[in-house]
C-alpha positions as CSV (number, residue, x, y, z in Angstrom):
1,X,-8.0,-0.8,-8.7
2,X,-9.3,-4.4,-8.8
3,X,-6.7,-6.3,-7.5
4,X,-7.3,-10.6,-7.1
5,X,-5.3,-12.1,-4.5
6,X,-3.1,-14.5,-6.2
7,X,-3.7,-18.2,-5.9
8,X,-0.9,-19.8,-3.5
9,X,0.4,-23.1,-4.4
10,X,2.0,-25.6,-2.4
11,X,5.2,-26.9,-2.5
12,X,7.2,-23.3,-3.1
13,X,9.8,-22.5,-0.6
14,X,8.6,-19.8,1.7
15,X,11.5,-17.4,1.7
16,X,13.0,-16.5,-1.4
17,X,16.9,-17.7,-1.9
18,X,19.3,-15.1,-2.6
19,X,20.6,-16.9,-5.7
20,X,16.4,-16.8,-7.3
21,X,16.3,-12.9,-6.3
22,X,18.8,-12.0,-9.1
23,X,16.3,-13.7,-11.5
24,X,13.1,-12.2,-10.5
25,X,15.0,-8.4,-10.6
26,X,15.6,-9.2,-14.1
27,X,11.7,-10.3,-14.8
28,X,10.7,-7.2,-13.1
29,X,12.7,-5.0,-15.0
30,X,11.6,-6.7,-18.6
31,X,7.6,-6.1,-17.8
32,X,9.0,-2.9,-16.9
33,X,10.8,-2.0,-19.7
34,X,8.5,-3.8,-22.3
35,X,5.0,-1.6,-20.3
36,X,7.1,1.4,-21.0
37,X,7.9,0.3,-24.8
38,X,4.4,-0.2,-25.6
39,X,2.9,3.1,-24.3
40,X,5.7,5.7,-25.4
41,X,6.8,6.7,-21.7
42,X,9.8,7.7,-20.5
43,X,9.3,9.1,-16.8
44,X,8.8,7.2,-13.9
45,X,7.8,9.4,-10.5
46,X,8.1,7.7,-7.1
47,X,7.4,8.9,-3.6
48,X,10.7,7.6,-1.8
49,X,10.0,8.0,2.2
50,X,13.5,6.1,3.6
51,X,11.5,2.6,3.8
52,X,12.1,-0.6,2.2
53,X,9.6,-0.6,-0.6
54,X,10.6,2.7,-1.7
55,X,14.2,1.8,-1.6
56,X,13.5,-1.4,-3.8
57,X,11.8,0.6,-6.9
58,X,14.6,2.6,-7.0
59,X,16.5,0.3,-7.4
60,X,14.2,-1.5,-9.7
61,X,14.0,1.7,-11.8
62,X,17.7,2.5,-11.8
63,X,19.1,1.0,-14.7
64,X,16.7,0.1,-17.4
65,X,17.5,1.4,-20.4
66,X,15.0,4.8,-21.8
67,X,13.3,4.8,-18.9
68,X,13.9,8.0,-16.4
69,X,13.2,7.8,-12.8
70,X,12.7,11.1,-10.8
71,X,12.4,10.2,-7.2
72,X,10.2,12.5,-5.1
73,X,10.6,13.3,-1.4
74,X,7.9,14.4,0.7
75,X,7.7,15.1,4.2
76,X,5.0,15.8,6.3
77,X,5.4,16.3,9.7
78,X,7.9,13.1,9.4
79,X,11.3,11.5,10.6
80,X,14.2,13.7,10.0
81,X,16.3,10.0,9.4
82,X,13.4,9.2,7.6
83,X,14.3,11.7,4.9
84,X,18.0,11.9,4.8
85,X,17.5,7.6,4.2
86,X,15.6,8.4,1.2
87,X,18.5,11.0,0.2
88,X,20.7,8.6,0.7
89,X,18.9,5.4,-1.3
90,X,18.3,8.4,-4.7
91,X,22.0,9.3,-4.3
92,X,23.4,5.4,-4.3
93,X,21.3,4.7,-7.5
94,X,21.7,8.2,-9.1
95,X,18.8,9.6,-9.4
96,X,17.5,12.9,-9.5
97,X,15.9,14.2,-6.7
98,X,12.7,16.7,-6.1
99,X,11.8,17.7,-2.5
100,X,8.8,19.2,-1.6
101,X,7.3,19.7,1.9
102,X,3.8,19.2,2.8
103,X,3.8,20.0,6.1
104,X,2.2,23.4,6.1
105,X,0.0,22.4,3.3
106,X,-1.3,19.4,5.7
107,X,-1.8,22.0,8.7
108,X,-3.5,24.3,6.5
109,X,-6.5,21.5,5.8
110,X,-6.7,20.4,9.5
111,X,-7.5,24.0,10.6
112,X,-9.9,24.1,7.7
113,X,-11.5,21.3,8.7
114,X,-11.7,20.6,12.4
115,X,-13.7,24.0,13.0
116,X,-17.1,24.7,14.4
117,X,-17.7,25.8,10.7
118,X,-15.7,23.9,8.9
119,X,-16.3,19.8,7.7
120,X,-16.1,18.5,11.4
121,X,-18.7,20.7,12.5
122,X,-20.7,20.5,9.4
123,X,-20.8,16.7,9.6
124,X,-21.5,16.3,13.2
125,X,-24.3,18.6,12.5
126,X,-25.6,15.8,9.4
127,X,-24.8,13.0,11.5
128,X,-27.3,14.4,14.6
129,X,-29.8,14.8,12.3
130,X,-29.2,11.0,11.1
131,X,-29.4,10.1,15.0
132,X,-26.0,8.3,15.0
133,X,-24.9,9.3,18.4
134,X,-22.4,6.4,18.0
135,X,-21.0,7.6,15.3
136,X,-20.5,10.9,16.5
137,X,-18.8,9.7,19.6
138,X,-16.5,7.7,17.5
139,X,-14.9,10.5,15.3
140,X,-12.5,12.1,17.5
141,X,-10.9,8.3,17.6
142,X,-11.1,7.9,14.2
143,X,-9.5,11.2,13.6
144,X,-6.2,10.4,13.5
145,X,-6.2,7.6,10.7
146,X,-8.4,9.8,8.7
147,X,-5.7,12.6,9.2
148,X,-3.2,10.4,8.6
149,X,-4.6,9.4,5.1
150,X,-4.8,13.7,4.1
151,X,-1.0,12.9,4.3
152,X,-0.7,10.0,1.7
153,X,-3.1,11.4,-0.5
154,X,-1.5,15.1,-0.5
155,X,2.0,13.1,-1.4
156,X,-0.1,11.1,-4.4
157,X,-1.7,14.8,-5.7
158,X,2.0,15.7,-5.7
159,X,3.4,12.7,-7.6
160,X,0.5,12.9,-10.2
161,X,1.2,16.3,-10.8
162,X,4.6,15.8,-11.6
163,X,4.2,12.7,-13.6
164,X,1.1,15.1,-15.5
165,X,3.7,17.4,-16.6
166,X,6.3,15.3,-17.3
167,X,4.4,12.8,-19.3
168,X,5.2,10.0,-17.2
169,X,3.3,8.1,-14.8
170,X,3.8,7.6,-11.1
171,X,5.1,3.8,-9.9
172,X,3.3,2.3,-7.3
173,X,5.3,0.9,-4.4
174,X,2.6,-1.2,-2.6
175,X,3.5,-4.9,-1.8
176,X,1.6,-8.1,-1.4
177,X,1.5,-8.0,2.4
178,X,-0.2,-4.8,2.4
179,X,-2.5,-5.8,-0.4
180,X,-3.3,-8.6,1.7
181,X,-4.2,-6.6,4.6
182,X,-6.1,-3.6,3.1
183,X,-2.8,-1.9,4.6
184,X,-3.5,1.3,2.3
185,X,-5.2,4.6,1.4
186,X,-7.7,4.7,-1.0
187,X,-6.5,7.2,-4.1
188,X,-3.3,8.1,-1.6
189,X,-1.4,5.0,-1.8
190,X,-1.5,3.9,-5.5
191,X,-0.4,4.2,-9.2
192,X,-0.1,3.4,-12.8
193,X,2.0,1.0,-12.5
194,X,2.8,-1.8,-9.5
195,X,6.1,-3.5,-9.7
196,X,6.3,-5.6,-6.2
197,X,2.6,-4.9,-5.9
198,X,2.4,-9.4,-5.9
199,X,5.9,-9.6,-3.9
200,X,5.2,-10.3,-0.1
201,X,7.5,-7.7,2.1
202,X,8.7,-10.3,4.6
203,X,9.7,-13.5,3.0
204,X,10.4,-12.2,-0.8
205,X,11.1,-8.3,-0.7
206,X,13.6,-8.6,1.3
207,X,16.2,-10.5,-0.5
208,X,14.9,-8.6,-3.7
209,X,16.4,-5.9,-2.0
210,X,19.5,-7.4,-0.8
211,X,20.1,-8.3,-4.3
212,X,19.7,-5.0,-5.8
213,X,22.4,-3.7,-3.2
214,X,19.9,-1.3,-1.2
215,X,21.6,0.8,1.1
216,X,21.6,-1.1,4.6
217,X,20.0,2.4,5.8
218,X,16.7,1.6,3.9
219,X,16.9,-2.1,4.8
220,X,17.7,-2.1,8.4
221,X,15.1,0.9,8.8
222,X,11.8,0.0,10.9
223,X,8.6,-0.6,8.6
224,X,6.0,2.3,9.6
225,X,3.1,4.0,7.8
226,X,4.8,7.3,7.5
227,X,1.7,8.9,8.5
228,X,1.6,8.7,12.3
229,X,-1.9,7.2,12.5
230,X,-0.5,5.6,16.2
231,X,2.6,8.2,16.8
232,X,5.9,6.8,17.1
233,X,4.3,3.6,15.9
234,X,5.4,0.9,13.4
235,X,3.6,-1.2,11.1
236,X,3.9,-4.0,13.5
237,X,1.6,-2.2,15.9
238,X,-0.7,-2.1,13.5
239,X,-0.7,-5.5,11.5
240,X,0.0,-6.9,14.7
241,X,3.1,-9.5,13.8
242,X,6.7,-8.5,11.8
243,X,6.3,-8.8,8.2
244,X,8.0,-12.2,8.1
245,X,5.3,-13.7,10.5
246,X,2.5,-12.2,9.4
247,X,3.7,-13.2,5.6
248,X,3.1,-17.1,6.9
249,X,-0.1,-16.3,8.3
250,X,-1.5,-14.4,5.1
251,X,-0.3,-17.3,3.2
252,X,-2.2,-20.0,5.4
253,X,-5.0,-18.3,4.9
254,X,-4.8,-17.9,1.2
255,X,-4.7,-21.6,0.9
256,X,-7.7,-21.8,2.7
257,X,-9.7,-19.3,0.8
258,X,-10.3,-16.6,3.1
259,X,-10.2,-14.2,0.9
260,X,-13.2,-16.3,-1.9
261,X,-15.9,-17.5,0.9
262,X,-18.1,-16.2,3.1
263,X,-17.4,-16.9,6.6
264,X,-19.3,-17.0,9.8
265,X,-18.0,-16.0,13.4
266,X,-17.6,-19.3,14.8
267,X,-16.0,-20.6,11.6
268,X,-13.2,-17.8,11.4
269,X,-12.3,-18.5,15.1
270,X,-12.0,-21.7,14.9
271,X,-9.7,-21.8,11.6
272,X,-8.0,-19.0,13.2
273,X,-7.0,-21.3,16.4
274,X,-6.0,-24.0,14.5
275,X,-3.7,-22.2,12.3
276,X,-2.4,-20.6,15.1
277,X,-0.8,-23.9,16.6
278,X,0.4,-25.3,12.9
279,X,2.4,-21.8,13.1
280,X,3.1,-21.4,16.9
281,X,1.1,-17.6,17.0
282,X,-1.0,-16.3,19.2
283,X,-5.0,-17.1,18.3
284,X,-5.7,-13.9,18.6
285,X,-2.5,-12.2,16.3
286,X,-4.3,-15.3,13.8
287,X,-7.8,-14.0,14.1
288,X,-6.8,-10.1,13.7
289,X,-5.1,-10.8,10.7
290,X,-7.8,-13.2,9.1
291,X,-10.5,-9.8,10.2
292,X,-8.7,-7.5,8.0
293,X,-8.4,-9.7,5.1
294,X,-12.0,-10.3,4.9
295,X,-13.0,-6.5,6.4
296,X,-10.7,-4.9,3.6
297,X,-11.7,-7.1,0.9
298,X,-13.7,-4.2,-1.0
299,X,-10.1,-1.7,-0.8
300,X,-9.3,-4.6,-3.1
301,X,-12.4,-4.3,-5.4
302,X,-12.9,-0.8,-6.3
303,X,-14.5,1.0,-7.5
304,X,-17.9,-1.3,-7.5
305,X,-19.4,-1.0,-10.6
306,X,-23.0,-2.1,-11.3
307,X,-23.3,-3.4,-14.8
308,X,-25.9,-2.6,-17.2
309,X,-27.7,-6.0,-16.3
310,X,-27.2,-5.3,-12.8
311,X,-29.7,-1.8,-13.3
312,X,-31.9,-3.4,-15.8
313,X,-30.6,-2.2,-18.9
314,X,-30.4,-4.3,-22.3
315,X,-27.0,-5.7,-23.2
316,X,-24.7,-3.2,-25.8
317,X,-25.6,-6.4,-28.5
318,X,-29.0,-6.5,-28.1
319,X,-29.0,-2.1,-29.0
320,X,-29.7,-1.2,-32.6
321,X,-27.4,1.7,-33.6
């Protein structure tokens, strides 16, 4: 997944108008369509967990014509409302439903691993013998986001096993904002194909939503990660502003190419303050969100791959066959 943030330019409204919405649902549903037409597909799998971006390629997928959505719910260890939200979102837009939980399955791996014997007590062992005492202090705190991504990549093994044996693919539902912020699993949050993957949540996704006529269930509902990494959490607490906010913040700092330079300390906290009073936020709320941007940039570069010049070997031109 190499994904380029895209280039912001000025003089665009900030918030998408209801009346452009209609518009860009059609666009979407074209590349859709015309992706599908060119590689002989037919199914489209989706994990839908009762959220907004789930909710919106649903509807996205729910009436284009040859194309055949199965939507895919999978709890783990989650919200009750949660689930009957995404029951209700593949009922409004008809379409076919496949539940499957991975609770036990997820329980079943923790035991596995968080034993004396198992990985945790195998990679304390390593990490001794490294002498990163730090490190090994650290893990029990970084347990639970590690945990938490066994959850989203247990739902993608799921959806590409479906997809496999359907011949179809599985549909991303990652948007801008989280691209932005590295706010994903590596191989857990992904797919084939990424409708709203360049549509930010807050100021855009919204009315795209409102447009397709997304149950007010899925758009009322309270962003979270659906895997608990703080519990009882929302993505707030992690991203640190609502998805409105922080959409003005990511697109300050897009126009001032945070994301294509190198910057030092003193540099970053001082375009962080200043930003911070042309948008009336907290320095600090600023300064977290500019961090992540530049601390997740590789998430949006991977896999890293060395070239042949890069190792020292001749160009595929310059071989004789």
């Amino acid at each position: 997944m190499i994904s380029t943030l895209p280039e912001i330019e000025s003089g665009a409204s900030l918030k998408m108008k209801s009346e452009d919405a209609g518009k860009i649902i059609s666009n979407i549903r074209d590349a859709i369509k015309k992706y599908y037409t060119e590689s002989r597909l037919t199914y489209a799998v989706f994990g839908i967990s009762g959220g907004l971006d789930s909710a919106v390629i649903a509807g996205l997928l729910s009436d284009i014509e040859g194309i055949k959505p199965i939507g895919v719910i999978m709890p783990c260890e989650s919200d009750i409302q949660a689930e009957q939200i995404a029951g209700i979102v593949l009922k409004h837009y008809k379409i076919p439903a496949i539940r499957t939980d991975l609770t036990a399955d997820y329980h079943h791996l923790m035991g596995h691993y968080y034993t004396s014997e198992g990985v945790y007590g195998q990679l304390t062992s390593v990490l001794n013998g490294y002498g990163d005492n730090e490190l090994v202090t650290s893990l029990p705190h970084r347990k639970a986001r590690a945990s938490g991504n066994i959850k989203a990549r247990l739902r993608m093994i799921t959806l590409y096993h479906i997809a496999q044996l359907t011949g179809g693919i599985v549909i991303s539902t990652d948007n801008l904002s989280e691209l932005c912020m590295g706010f994903w699993t590596l191989n857990g949050d992904v797919g084939d194909l990424s409708p709203i993957q360049y549509v930010f949540k807050g100021l855009e996704e919204h009315a795209i939503a409102e447009a397709l006529g997304v149950p007010r269930e899925a758009i009322d509902a309270i962003p979270t990660d659906g895997l608990d990494v703080i519990p009882g959490g929302s993505d707030e607490d992690q991203l640190g502003l609502p998805y409105k906010d922080l959409d003005r913040v990511i697109i300050s700092l897009l126009k001032n190419k945070i994301d294509k330079k190198t910057i030092d300390k003193d540099s970053l906290s001082l375009l962080s303050n200043n930003l911070a009073e042309e948008l009336g936020y907290e320095p600090k709320r600023v300064a977290h969100i500019a961090d992540q941007m530049i601390k997740t940039n590789f998430k949006r570069n991977w896999p890293k791959v060395f070239s042949r010049s890069d190792i020292g070997l001749p160009e595929i031109d310059e071989l004789e066959p």
